[in-house]
C-alpha positions as CSV (number, residue, x, y, z in Angstrom):
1,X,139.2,60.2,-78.3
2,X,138.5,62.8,-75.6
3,X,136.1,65.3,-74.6
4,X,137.4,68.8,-74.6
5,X,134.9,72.1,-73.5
6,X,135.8,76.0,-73.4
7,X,133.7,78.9,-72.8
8,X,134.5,82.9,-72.1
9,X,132.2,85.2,-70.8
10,X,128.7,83.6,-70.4
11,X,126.5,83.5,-67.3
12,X,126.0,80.9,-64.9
13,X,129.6,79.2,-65.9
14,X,130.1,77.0,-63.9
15,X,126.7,75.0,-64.2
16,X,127.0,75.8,-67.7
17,X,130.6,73.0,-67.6
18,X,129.1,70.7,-65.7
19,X,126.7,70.3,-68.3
20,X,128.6,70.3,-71.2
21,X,131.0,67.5,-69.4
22,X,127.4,66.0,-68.5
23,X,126.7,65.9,-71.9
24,X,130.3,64.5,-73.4
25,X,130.7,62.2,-70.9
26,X,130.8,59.1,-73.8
27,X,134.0,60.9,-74.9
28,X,136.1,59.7,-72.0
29,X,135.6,58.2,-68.4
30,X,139.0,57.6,-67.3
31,X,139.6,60.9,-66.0
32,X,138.0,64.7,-65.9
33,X,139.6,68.2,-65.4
34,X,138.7,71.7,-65.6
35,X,140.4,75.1,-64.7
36,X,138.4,78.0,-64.2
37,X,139.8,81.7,-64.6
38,X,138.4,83.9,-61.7
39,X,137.5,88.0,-62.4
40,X,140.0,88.5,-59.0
41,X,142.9,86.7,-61.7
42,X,143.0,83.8,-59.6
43,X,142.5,80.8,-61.4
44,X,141.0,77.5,-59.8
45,X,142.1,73.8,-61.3
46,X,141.0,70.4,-60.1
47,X,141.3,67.0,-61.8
48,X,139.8,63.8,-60.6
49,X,139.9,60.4,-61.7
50,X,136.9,58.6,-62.7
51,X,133.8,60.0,-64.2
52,X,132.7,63.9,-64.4
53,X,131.0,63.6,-60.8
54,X,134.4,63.0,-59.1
55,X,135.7,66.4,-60.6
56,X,131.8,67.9,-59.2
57,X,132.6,66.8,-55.9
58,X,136.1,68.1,-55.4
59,X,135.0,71.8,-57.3
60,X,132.3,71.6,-54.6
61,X,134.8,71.6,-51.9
62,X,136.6,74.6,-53.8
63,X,135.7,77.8,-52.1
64,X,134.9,79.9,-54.8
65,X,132.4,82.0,-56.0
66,X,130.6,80.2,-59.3
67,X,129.6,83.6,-60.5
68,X,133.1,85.0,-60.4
69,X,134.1,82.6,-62.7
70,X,134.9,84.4,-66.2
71,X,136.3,81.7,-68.5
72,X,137.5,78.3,-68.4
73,X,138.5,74.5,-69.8
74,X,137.9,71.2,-69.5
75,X,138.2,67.8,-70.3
76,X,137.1,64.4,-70.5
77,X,140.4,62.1,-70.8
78,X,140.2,58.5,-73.0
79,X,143.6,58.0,-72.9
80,X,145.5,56.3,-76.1
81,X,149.0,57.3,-75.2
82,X,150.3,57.0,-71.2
83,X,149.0,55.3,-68.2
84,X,144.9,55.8,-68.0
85,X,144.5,55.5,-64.0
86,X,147.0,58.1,-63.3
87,X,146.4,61.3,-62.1
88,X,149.2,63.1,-63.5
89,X,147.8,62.5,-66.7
90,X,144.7,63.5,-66.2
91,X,144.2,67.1,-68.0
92,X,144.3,70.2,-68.5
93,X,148.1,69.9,-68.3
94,X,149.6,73.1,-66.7
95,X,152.2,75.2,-68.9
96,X,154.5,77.8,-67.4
97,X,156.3,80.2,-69.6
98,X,158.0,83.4,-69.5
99,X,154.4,85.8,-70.7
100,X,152.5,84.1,-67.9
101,X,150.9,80.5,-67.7
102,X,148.5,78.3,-69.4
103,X,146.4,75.4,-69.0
104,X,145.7,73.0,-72.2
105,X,142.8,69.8,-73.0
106,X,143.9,67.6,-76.0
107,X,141.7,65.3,-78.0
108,X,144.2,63.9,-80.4
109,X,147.1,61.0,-80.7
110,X,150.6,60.7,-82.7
111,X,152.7,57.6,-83.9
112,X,156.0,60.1,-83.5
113,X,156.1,59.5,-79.9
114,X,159.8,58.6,-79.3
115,X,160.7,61.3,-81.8
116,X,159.2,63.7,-80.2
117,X,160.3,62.9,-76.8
118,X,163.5,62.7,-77.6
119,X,163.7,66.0,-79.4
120,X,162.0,67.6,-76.9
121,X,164.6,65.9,-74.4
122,X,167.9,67.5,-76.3
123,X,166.4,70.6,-76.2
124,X,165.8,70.8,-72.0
125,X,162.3,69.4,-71.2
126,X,161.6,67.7,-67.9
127,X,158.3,65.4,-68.2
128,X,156.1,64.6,-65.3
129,X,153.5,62.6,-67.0
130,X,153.9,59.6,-69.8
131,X,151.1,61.1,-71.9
132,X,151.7,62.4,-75.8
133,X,149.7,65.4,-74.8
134,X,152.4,66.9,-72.9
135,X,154.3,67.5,-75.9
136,X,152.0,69.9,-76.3
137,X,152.9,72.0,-73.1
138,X,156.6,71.2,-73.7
139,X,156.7,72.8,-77.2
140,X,154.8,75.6,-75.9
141,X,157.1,76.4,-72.9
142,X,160.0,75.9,-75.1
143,X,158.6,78.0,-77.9
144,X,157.7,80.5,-76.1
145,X,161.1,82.6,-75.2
146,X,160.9,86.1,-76.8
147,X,157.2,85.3,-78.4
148,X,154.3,86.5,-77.4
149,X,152.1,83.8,-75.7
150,X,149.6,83.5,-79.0
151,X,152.7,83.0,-81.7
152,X,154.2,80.8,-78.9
153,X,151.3,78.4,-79.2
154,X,151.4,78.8,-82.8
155,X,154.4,77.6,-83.3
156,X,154.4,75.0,-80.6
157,X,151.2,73.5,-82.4
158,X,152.8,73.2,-85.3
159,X,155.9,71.6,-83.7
160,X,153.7,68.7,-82.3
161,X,153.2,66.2,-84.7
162,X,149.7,64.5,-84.5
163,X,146.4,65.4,-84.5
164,X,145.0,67.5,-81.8
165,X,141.6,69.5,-81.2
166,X,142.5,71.6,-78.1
167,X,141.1,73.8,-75.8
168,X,143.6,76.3,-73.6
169,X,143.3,78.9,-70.7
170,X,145.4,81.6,-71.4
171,X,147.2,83.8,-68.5
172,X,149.1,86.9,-69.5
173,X,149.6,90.6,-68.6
174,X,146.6,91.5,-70.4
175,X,144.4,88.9,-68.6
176,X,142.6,85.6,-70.4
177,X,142.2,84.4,-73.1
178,X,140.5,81.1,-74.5
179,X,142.0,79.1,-77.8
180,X,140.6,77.1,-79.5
181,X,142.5,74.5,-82.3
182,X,142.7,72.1,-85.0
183,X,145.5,70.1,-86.8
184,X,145.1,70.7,-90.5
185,X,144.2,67.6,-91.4
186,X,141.0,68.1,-89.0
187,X,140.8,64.8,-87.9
188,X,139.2,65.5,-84.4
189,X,136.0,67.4,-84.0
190,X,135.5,71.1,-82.3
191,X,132.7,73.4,-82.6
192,X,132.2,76.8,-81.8
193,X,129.0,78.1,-80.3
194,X,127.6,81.3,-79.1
195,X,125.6,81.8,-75.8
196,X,124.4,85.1,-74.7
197,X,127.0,87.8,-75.0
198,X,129.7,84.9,-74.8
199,X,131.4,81.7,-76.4
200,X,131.1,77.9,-75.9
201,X,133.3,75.5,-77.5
202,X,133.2,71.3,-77.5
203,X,134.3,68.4,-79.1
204,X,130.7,67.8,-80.2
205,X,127.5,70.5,-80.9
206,X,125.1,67.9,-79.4
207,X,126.4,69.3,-76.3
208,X,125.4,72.4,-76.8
209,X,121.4,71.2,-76.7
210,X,121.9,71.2,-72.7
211,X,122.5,74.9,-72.8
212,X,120.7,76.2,-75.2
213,X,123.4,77.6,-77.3
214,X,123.5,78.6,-80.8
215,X,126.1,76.3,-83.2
216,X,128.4,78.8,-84.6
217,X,130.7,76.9,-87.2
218,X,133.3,74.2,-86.7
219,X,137.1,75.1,-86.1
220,X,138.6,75.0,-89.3
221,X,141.3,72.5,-89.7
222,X,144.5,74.4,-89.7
223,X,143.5,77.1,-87.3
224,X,143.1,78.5,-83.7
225,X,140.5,80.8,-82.4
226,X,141.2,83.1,-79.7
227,X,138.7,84.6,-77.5
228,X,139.3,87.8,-74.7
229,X,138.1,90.6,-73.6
230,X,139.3,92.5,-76.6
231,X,138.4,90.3,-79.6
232,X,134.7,89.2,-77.5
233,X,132.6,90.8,-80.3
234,X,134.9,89.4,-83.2
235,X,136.9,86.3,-82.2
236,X,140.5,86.4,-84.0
237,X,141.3,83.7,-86.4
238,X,145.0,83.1,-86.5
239,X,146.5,80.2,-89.4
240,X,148.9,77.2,-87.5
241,X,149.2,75.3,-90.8
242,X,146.8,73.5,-93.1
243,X,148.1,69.3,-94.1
244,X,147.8,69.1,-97.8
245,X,144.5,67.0,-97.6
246,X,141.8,67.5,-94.3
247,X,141.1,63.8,-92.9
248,X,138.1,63.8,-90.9
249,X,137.4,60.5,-88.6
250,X,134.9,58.7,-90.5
251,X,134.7,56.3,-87.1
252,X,133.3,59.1,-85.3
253,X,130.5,59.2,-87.4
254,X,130.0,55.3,-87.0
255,X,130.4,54.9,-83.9
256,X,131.6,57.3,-81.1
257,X,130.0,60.5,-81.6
258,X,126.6,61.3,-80.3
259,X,124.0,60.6,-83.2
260,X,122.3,64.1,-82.8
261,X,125.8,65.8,-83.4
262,X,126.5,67.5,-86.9
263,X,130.1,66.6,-87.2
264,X,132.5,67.3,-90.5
265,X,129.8,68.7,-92.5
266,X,127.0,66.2,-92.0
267,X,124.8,64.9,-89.5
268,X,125.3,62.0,-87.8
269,X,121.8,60.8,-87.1
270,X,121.2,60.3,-91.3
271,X,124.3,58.9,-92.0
272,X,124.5,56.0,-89.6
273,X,120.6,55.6,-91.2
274,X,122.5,55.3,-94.6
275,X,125.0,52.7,-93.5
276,X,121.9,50.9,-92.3
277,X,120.4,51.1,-95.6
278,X,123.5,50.3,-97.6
279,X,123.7,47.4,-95.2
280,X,120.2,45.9,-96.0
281,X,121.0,46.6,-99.9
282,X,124.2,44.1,-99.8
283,X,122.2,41.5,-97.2
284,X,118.8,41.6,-97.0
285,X,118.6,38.9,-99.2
286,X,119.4,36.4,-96.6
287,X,116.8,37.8,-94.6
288,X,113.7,34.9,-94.1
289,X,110.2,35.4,-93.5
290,X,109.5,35.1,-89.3
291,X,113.3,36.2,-88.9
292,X,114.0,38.5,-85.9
293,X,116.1,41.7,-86.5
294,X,117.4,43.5,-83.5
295,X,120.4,45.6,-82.5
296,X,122.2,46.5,-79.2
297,X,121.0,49.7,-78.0
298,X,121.9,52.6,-78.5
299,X,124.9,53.3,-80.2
300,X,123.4,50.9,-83.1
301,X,120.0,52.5,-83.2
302,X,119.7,54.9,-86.1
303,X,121.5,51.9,-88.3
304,X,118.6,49.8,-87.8
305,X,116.2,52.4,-88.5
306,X,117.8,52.1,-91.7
307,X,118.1,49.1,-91.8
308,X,114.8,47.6,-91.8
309,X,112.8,50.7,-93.7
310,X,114.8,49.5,-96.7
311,X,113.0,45.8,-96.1
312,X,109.7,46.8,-95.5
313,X,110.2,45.3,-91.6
314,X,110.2,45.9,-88.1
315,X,113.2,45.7,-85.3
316,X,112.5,43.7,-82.7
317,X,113.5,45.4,-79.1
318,X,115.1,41.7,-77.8
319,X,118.1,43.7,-75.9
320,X,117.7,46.0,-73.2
321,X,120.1,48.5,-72.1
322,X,120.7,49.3,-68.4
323,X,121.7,53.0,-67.8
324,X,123.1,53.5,-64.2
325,X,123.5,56.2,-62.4
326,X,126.7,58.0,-60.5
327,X,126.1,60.8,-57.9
328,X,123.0,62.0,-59.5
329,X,125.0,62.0,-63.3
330,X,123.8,59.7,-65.8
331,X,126.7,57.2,-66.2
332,X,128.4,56.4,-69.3
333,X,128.8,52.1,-69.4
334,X,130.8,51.9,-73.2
335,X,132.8,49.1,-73.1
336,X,134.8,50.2,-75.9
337,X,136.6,52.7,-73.6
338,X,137.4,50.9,-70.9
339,X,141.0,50.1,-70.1
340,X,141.6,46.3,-69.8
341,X,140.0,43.6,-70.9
342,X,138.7,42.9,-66.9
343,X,137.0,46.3,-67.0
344,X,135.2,45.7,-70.4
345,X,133.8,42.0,-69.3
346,X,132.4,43.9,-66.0
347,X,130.6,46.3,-68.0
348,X,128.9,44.1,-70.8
349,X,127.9,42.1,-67.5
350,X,126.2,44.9,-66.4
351,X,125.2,46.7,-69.7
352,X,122.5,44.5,-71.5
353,X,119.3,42.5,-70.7
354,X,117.5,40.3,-72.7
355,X,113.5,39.3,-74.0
356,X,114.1,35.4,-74.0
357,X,110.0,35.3,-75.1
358,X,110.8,37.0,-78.6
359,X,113.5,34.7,-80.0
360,X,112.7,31.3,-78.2
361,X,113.1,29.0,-81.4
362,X,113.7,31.3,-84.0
363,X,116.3,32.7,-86.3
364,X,118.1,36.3,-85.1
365,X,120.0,39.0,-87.0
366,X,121.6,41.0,-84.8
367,X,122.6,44.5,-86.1
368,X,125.5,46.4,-85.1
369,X,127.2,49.5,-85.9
370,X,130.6,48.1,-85.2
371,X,133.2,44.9,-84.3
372,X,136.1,46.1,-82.5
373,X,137.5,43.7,-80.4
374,X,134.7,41.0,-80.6
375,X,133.7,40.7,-77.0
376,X,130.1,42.6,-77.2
377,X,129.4,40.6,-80.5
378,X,130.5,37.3,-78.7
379,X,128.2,38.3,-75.3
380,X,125.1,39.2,-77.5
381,X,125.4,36.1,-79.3
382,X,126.1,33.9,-76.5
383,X,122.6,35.4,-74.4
384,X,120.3,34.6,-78.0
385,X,121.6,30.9,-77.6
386,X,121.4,30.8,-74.3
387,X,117.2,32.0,-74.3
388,X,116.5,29.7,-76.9
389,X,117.9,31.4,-80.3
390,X,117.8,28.6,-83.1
391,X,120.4,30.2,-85.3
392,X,122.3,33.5,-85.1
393,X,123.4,35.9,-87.8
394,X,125.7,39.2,-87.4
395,X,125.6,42.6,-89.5
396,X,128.1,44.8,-89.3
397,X,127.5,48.3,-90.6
398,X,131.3,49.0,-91.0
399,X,133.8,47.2,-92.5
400,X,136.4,45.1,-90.3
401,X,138.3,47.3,-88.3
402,X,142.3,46.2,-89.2
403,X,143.7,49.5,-87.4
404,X,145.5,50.6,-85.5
405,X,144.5,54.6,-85.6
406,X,147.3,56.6,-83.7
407,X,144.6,59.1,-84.4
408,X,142.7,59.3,-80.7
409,X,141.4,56.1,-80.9
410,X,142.8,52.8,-79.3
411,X,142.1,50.4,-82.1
412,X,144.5,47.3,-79.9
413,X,143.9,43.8,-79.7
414,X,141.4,44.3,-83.0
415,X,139.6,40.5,-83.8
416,X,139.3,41.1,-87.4
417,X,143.1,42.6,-87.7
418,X,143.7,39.3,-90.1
419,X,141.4,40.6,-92.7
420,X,143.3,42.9,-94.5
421,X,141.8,42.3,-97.7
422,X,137.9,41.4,-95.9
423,X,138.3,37.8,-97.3
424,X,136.0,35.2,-97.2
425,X,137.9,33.0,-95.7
426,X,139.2,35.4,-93.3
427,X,135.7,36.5,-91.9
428,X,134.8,33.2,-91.5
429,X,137.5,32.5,-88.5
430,X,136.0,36.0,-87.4
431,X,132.5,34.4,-87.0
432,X,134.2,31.1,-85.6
433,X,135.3,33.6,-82.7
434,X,132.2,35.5,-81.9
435,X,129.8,32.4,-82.2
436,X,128.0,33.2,-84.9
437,X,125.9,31.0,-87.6
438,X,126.3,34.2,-90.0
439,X,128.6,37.3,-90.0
440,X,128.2,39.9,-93.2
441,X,130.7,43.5,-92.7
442,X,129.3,46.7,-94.8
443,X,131.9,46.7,-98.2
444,X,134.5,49.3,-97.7
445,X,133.1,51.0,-101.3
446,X,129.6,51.3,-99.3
447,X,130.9,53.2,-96.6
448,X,132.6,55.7,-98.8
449,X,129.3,56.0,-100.8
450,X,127.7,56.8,-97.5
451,X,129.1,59.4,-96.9
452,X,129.1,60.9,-100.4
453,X,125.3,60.2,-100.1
454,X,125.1,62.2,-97.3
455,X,126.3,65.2,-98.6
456,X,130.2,65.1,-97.9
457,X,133.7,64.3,-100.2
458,X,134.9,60.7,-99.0
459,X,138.4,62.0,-99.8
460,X,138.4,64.1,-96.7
461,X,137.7,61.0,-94.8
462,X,140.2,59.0,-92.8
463,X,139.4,55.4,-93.4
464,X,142.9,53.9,-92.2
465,X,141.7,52.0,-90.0
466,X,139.3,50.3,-92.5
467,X,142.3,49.9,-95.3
468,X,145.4,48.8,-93.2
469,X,147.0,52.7,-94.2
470,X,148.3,55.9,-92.6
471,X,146.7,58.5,-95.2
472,X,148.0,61.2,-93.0
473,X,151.9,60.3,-91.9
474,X,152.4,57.0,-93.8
475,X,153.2,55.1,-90.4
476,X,151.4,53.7,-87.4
C-alpha cells in the first residue's frame, strides 16, 4: 500500500513533490524516493530510508537547480513483499534497456512470486533487490529488445502478474516522458490531475488540495497514460489489458485512504459516515442511557459522526491523539504500517492520551473503523480500565479481517483469522483477547450495502479479505 506521485511540466516542481509526498505520507514510511528529469537531460535520483524528510535532506545536498527540474517520480514505500529497512528496495527502481532508461514507483502486490522469479530467472535476469516490484523493471528490460520503450512497458505490464498503480520516468531519444498505470482489475488507486499548463498524478486526489490542482479523472483500470512534450495538450491513452471484472480495495475506503479523498467513484468522507450508520442500525440497541461513545482519533472519525447522528447522541473526545513532528514534516505514527510487532507497541505508546475524568465509573463504547491485528483495540481497552472504566464495549465498522490480501496490504498475524464464518462463538475468543466486556463487527451484507448506498456497484469491490477468497487470481 504505497504512495506513488508524477508530474510533467508544472512550475515550482520540486516544492510541488515535496508536498505531494507531504501529503501521502500515511501511504508508506518505511522508505521514500524520487527521481527528477533535468531540461540539461540529466536526471537526479535519491532514496532514503525513513520518512519523506530523509529523502528532503539528501535532495538538499543535491546541487541542482529546482527550477530546471521538468518532470519526475516518486514514492512512498509500505513494503508487503522484500525486506522493509533495506535500501535497495526502496524505489523508484532503475530500468536500463536498449531505447534509453527508466525509473518506475509501484503501489501493488502479487501471490505469483516464485513463479515469476523463476520465469524471469530462465529467461536471464539478475535481481538486486528481494522486492516483487522488480518484476516490474525485469519484464520491462527484457521486453524491451526491438520495441519501442512505450509497447515495451506495455507488454512488460501485462507480463507481471499482480496489481500495480505505477508511476515511471521515461528516458529516450526523444527526451521524457511520464506514465502513468493501472492493472485491470483496478485494485490500487491513481488519479490524474491538472496544474497550470502541466500534469500531476498520485495515489490519492486528497493530495492534490496542497497544490491547488484540479482532479482530472482516475486512471482507468487497464490502461497507461503517457505524458511528453508532444502529447502535453492531449495525454495518450494506450490499453495494457482489462481483467474480466475491476476489483477496487474496499479497505482503502475503510481504513487507509485519507477521508477527504474521492477514491473508486465515491467519496471517502460519506462512506465511512455510512458504515457508521449501518453500524449504529445493527447495535445501537445495546446502547444505555449515561453510556460514553468515543473512538480513536482520526482514522475512526467520520464513522462516529455516523455513528451517533443515527442515535440522537454525542461522542465523547476521551482519546487524544499526539501528532509529532520530524524535521519540520508532520509525522505519520500509524501503527498499522509499521514493520514488527516491537515498532507497532512503540508507536501506540506514543500515539494516544486519555481523559480519565469522562469515563471514571462508567460504561464505554469504543468505536473503531477497523481490528487488524488486535493490539490498538487491546491498548485502548486496557487505558479505559486502567482510568476507572466500569465496563468496556468494542464496535467495529468492518467485518473481521480473515485475509491475507496479496493485494498491497500486509494483512499477517490477523487476530480474528479464526472467524471465517464471523461466528459467535468465534468473536467471543476475539474479545477474550482484546479485553473487552463487548465486541460487535459491522455484517459483511452491511458493508456491501454501504457502498451501494453510496453510489457505487459492490461487485467491483474486493472484499477477500472480509470472505477468506481471492476474487481476482483464486490463490493467496
Amino acid at each position: 500500500m504505497c504512495g506513488v506521485i508524477g508530474f510533467f511540466g508544472i512550475e515550482q516542481p520540486v516544492k510541488t513533490a515535496v508536498d505531494l509526498m507531504t501529503a501521502l505520507q500515511h501511504r508508506g514510511e518505511q522508505s521514500a524516493g524520487a527521481a527528477f528529469a533535468l531540461k540539461n537531460n540529466e536526471i537526479v535520483y535519491e532514496r532514503a530510508l525513513g520518512l519523506s524528510p530523509e529523502l528532503f535532506g539528501r535532495l538538499r545536498r543535491n546541487p541542482f537547480a529546482h527550477d530546471d527540474v521538468s518532470a519526475g517520480i516518486c514514492h512512498l514505500r509500505y513494503g508487503t513483499s522484500g525486506a522493509r529497512q533495506s535500501l535497495s528496495n526502496a524505489q523508484p527502481l532503475y530500468g536500463r534497456a536498449p531505447w534509453g532508461e527508466f525509473y518506475l514507483g509501484h503501489n501493488g502486490d502479487s501471490p505469483n512470486f516464485e513463479e515469476m522469479r523463476a520465469d524471469l530467472i530462465a529467461q536471464g535476469a539478475v535481481f538486486s533487490t528481494d522486492a516483487d516490484s522488480e518484476f516490474l523493471v525485469k519484464y520491462i528490460e527484457l521486453l524491451s529488445r526491438e520495441r519501442d520503450p512505450l509497447q515495451a512497458f506495455r507488454d512488460g505490464l501485462r507480463a507481471y502478474q499482480g496489481t500495480f498503480a505505477i508511476t515511471a520516468l521515461l528516458k529516450d531519444k526523444d527526451g521524457f516522458k511520464l506514465v502513468a498505470a493501472r492493472d485491470g482489475s483496478g485494485n490500487r488507486p491513481l488519479v490524474l490531475g491538472k496544474l497550470g499548463s502541466g500534469f500531476v498524478v498520485a495515489s490519492e486526489d486528497s493530495a492534490f488540495e496542497l497544490i491547488k490542482a484540479a482532479r482530472l479523472c482516475e486512471v482507468e483500470p487497464g490502461t497507461m497514460v503517457v505524458i511528453s512534450n508532444e502529447t502535453r495538450d492531449h495525454p495518450r491513452v494506450i490499453p495494457i489489458a482489462r481483467s474480466k471484472s475491476v476489483r477496487h480495495c474496499v479497505f482503502e475506503g475503510i481504513y487507509f485512504a485519507f477521508p477527504s479523498s474521492r477514491m473508486f467513484g465515491i467519496s471517502l468522507a460519506r462512506f465511512r459516515e455510512t458504515l457508521g450508520a449501518r453500524l449504529a442500525k445493527c447495535f445501537g440497541g445495546r446502547i444505555e442511557k449515561g453510556d460514553v461513545i468515543t473512538n480513536p482519533p482520526d482514522s475512526s472519525n467520520f464513522l462516529a459522526d455516523g455513528f451517533c447522528p443515527a442515535l440522537g447522541i454525542y461522542p465523547e473526545r476521551v482519546f487524544l491523539r499526539r501528532h509529532f513532528r520530524a524535521g519540520g514534516f508532520p509525522q505519520s505514527v500509524r501503527s498499522f504500517t509499521q514493520g514488527t510487532d516491537g515498532d507497532r507497541d512503540e508507536t501506540l505508546r506514543k500515539k494516544f492520551s486519555i481523559i480519565p475524568e469522562s469515563i471514571q465509573g462508567r460504561r464505554v463504547w469504543i468505536l473503531d473503523d477497523s481490528i487488524v491485528r488486535g493490539k490498538t483495540s487491546r491498548s485502548l481497552v486496557s487505558s479505559l480500565r486502567k482510568n476507572g472504566a466500569s465496563w468496556v464495549g468494542m464496535l467495529s465498522g468492518s467485518p473481521p479481517l480473515i485475509g491475507p490480501c496479496k493485494k498491497g496490504i500486509d494483512l499477517s498475524h490477523l487476530i480474528a483469522a479464526s472467524v471465517p464464518a464471523c461466528e459467535e462463538a468465534d468473536i467471543e475468543e476475539v474479545r477474550k483477547s482484546i479485553g473487552a466486556d463487548f465486541l460487535g463487527y459491522l455484517p459483511l451484507e452491511e458493508l456491501k450495502a454501504a457502498v451501494t448506498e453510496c453510489g457505487a456497484d459492490h461487485r467491483n469491490y474486493c472484499f477477500g479479505c472480509f470472505e477468506g477468497r481471492e476474487p481476482i487470481w483464486g490463490k493467496w
